[in-house]
C-alpha positions in Angstrom: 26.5 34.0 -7.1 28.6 32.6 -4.0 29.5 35.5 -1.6 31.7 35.7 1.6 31.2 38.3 4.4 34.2 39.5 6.2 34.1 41.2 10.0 32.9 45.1 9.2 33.7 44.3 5.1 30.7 44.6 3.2 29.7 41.3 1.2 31.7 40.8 -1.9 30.9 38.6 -5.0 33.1 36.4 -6.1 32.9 35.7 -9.7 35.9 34.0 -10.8 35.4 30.2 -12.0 35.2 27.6 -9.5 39.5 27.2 -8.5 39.9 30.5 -7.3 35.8 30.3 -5.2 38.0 28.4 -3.1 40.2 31.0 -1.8 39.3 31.9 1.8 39.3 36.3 2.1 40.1 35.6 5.6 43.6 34.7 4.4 44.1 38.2 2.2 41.6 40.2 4.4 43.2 43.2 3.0 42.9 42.8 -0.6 39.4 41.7 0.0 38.5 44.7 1.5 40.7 47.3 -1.4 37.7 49.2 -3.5 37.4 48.2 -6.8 37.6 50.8 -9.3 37.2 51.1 -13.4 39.6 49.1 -15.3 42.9 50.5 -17.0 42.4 51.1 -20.7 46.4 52.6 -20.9 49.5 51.8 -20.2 50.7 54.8 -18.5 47.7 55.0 -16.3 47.6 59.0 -14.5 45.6 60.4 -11.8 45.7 63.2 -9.2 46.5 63.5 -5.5 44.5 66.4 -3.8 44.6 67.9 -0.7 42.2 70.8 0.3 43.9 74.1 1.0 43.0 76.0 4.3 40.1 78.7 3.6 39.2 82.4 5.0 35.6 82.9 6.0 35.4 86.7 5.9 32.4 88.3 4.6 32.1 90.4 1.0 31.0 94.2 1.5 27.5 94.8 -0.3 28.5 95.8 -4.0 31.8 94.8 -3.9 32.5 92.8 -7.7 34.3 89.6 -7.9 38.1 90.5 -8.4 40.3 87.4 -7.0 39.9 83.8 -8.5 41.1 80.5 -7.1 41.5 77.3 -7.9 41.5 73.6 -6.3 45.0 72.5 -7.2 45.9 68.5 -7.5 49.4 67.0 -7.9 49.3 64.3 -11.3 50.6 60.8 -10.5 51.9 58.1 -13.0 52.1 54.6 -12.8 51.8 51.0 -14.8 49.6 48.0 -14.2 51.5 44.8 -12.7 50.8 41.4 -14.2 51.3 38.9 -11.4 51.5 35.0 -12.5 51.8 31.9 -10.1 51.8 28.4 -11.9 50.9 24.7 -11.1 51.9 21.3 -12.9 51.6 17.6 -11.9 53.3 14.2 -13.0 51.7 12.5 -15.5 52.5 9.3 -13.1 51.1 11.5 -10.2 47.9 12.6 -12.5 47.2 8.9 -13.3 47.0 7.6 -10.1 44.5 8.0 -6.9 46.3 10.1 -4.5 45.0 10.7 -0.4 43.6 14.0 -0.5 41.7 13.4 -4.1 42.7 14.5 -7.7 46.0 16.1 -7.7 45.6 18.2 -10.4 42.6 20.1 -8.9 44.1 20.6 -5.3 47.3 22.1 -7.4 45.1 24.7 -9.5 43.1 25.8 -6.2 45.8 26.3 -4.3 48.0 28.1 -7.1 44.7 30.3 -6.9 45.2 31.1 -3.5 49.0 32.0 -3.3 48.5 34.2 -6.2 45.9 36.1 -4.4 48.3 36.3 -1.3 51.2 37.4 -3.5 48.9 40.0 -4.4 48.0 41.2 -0.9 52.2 40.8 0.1 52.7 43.5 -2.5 49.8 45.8 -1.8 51.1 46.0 2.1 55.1 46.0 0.9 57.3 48.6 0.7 58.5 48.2 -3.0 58.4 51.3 -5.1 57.0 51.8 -8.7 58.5 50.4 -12.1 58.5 50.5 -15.1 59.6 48.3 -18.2 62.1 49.4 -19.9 62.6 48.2 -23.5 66.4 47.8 -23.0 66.5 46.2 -19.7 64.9 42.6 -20.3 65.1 42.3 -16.5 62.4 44.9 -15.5 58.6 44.6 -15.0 55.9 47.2 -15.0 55.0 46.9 -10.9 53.1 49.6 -8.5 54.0 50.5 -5.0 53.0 49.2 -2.1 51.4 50.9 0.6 54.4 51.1 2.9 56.0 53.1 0.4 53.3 55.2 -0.4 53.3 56.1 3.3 57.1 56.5 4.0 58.9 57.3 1.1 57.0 58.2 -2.1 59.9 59.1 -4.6 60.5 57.3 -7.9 61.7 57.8 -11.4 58.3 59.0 -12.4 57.2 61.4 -9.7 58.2 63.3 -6.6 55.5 64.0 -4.0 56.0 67.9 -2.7 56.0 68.2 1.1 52.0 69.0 1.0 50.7 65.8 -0.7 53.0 63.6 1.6 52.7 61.9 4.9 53.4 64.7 7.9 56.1 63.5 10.3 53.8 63.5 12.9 51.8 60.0 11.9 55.4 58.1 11.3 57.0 55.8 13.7 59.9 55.1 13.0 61.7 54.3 16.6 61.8 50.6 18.9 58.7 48.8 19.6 59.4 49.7 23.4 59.2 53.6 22.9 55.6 53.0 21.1 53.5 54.3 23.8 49.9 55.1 23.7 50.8 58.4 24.3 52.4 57.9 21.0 49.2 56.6 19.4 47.7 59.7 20.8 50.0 62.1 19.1 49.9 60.5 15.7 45.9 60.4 16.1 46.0 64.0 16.6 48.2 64.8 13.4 46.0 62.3 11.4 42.9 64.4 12.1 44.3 67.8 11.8 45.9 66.7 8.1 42.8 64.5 7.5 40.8 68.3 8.2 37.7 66.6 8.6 35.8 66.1 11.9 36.1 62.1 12.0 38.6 59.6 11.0 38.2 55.8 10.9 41.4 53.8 10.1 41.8 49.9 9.8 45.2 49.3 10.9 47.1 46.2 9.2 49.7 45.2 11.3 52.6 42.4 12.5 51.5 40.4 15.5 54.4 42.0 17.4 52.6 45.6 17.4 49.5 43.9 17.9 50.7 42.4 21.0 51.9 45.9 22.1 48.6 47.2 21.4 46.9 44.4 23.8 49.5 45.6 26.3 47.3 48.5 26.8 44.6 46.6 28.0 46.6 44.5 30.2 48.8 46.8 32.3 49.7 50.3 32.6 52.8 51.3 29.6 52.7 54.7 30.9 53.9 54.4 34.2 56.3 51.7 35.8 53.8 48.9 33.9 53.0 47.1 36.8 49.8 48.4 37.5 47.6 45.8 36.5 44.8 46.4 34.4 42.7 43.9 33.8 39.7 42.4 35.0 38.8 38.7 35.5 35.3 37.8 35.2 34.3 34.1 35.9 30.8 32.9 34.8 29.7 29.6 35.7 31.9 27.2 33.0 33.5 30.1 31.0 36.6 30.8 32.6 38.4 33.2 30.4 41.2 35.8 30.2 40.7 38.3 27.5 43.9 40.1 26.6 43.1 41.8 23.2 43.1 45.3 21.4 40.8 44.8 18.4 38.9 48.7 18.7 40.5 52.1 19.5 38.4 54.9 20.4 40.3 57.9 20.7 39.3 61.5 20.7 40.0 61.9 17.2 38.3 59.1 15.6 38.7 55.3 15.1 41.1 52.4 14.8 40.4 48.8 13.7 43.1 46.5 14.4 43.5 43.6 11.9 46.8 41.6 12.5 48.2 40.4 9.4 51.5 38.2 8.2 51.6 40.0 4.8 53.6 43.2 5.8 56.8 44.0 4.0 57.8 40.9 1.9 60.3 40.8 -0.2 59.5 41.2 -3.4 62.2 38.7 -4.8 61.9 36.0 -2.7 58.8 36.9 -0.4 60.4 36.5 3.5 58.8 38.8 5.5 62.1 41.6 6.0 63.2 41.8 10.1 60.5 44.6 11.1 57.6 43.4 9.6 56.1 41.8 12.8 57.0 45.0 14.7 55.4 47.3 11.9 51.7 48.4 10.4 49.9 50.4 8.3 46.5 52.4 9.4 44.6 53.0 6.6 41.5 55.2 5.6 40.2 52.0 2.9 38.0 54.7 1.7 41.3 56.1 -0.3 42.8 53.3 -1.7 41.5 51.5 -4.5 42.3 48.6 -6.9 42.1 48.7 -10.9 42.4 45.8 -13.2 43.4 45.1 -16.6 42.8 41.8 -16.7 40.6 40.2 -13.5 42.0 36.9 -12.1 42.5 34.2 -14.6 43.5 30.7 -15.7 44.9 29.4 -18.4 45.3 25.8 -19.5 48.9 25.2 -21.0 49.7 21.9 -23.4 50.5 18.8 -21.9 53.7 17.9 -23.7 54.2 14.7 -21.8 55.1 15.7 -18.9 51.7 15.9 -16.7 49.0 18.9 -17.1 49.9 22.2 -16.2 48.8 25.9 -16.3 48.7 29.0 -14.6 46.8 31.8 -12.7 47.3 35.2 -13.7 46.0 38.7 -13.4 47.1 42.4 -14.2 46.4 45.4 -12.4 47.6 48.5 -9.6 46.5 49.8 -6.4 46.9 53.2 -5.8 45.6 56.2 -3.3 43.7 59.0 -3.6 44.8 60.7 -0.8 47.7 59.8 2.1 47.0 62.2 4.1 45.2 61.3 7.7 46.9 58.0 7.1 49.5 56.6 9.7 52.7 54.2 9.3 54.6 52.0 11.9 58.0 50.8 11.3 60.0 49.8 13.9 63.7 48.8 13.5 64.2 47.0 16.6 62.2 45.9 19.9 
């Protein structure tokens, strides 16, 4: 079966007919790389946040019986599946005739394969909340958050995270682009591994070229001080004359970050522009705690040609969720 490897993304199968084969992961990287889990056998699918409480490690006197119990607490979480469609249809003049790039009608199924997938990934990084269909409101579609919300503002009509289970303050941003120093990094590195309580952390970090750009700052020039002290160094070999001025890696004390700039962050869910901060924004994520469940994988169907040319549509139905936010950091800056 055909596979395609993805930069530190294990290989993946891809076993959905020939149309959707074609999709490129290297345009929804992060979908690609969400864990798979079971599928959903119910509509009001539940499962648990947890977070490990702190622990005492005094000793117990010689003869001393059993007299206090505990328990490993977890907070329940609701949510629906989300059917997501995208269509394609050609002329029946256009489908009768030879056209430059080949058959029309197969270029307009691949590439309705490939927005769906994106429109996929545009949700899983936005900051839409949860819904639900409501049998008296014709205009309202079972949909699951994104990640942005997750991270930033987890309340909705079917749950409120308590303060424990949530994001701590100190791994939000939520100032200017300008005041993002790497002291700032630093700080919400620090928070991440004291919440994360575990003696590592390694986060991929999905974010708009904008914070990217600030992140090769780093490397270029000195943010902390005046920022003119220059801190790059030019090494010409022979016929490769190059300037690198890129952050992919951070190594900090408290653990990892991988760096993947994306254009799918915080799109609007009705008309799918990217909102004002989305460049200047990101998400660093433990990909270890978020997964993906389907109902239905990805999918085609053939519709009836009534005359007007062939047509059909891609469709699949599932929701991404965590298992934990904790350790996890956001990025959402209002303004440069």
């Amino acid at each position: 079966m055909p596979g395609v490897y993805e930069r530190d993304i294990p290989i993946k199968q891809l076993a959905i007919m020939d149309a959707i084969a074609k999709t490129k992961s290297s345009k929804t990287k992060f979908f690609s790389a969400l864990r798979k889990g079971k599928k959903l056998v119910q509509l009001d699918y539940h499962w648990q946040l947890e977070v490990r409480d702190n622990r005492g490690h005094m000793g117990v006197r010689d003869g001393k019986d059993q007299t206090e119990w505990d328990k490993q607490l977890r907070f329940p979480c609701k949510m629906r599946s989300m059917e997501m469609r995208e269509s394609w249809h050609v002329s029946s003049k256009t489908n009768r005739t030879e056209q430059v790039a080949g058959p029309e009608k197969a270029r307009q199924k691949s590439e309705a394969s490939v927005k769906l997938k994106k429109k996929a990934q545009h949700r899983a990084l936005s900051d839409s909340g949860p819904m639900a269909e409501s049998p008296d409101d014709l205009s309202t579609a079972d949909e699951f958050a994104g990640a942005f919300w997750w991270l930033f503002n987890p309340v909705s009509p079917y749950f409120t995270l308590p303060e424990k289970y949530r994001t701590p303050a100190g791994c939000l941003f939520s100032g200017n682009l300008s005041d993002f120093h790497e002291t700032t990094m630093q700080s919400m590195m620090s928070a991440a591994f004291v919440s994360k309580d575990e003696d590592d952390i390694i986060l991929d970090g999905w974010v708009g070229t904008d914070l990217k750009n600030r992140f090769n700052d780093w490397g270029a020039h000195d943010t902390e001080g005046n920022g003119d002290d220059n801190l790059r160094v030019y090494t010409f070999k022979g016929e490769e004359k190059k300037i690198l001025r890129c952050v992919d890696f951070l190594h900090i004390g408290e653990g990892t970050v991988r760096l993947h700039p994306t254009n799918s962050l915080l799109r609007d869910r009705k008309t799918g522009a990217a909102h004002a901060d989305a460049q200047r924004s990101g998400v660093f994520l433990d990909m270890n705690e978020w997964v993906f469940k389907y109902v239905a994988p990805f999918s085609h169907k053939d519709n009836t040609d009534e005359g007007g040319g062939p047509r059909g549509f891609w469709f699949f139905e599932g929701m991404m969720h965590p298992t934990t936010i904790n350790g996890q950091l956001g990025v959402r800056c209002g303004g440069n």
